[in-house]
Residue, then its C-alpha position, 0 to 999 in steps of 0.5 A: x674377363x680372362x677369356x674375353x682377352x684371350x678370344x680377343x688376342x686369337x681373333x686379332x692373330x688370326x686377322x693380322x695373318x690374313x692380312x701378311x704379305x705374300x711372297x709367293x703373290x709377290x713374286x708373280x707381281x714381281x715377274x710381270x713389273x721388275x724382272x725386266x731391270x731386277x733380273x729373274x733371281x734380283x740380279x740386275x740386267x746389265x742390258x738395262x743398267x748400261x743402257x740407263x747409265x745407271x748402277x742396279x743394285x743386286x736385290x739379293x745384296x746385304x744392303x738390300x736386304x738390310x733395308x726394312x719393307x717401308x724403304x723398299x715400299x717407298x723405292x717402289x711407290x715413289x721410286x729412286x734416282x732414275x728408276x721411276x714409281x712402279x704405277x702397276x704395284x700398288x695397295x697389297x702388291x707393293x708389300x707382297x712384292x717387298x716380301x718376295x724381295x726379302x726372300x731373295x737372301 
């Protein structure tokens, strides 16, 4: 029975990394579907930002990054204020781009 729940916790680790966000996916996702407004680095495009009348938050920000995936993921499927849902990111590209926000410390 001992090996059967370690065969099983292997197996189950295993399925759970495959299945991670890919930050490095991510951040191609996010080159194609946010750097326009997010800046290439997260910094935000002030072009944009006086052009919407609105204040882009730094990506690279503690409250940004003190935000947890599900917020950003919510951010980016349903969008915030005036920014609009991203209808190009969905299912896993929405949480690899979340990954790739997260290294943006």
């Amino acid at each position: 029975m001992r090996n059967v729940l370690i065969v099983l916790t292997l197996t189950l680790t295993s399925a759970a990394a495959g299945l991670a966000a890919d930050a490095k996916a991510g951040q191609a996702t996010y080159d194609k579907s946010c750097k326009t407004c997010h800046g290439a680095d997260g910094t935000p495009n002030p072009a944009i930002a006086k052009m919407m009348k609105v204040d882009i938050k730094d990506l690279k920000s503690p409250e940004v990054q003190g935000m947890s995936a599900g917020d950003i993921k919510k951010i980016i499927t349903d969008g915030k204020g005036k920014m609009k849902p991203v209808k190009t990111v969905t299912g896993g590209a929405v949480d690899d781009v979340v990954a790739y926000v997260h290294t943006l410390k």
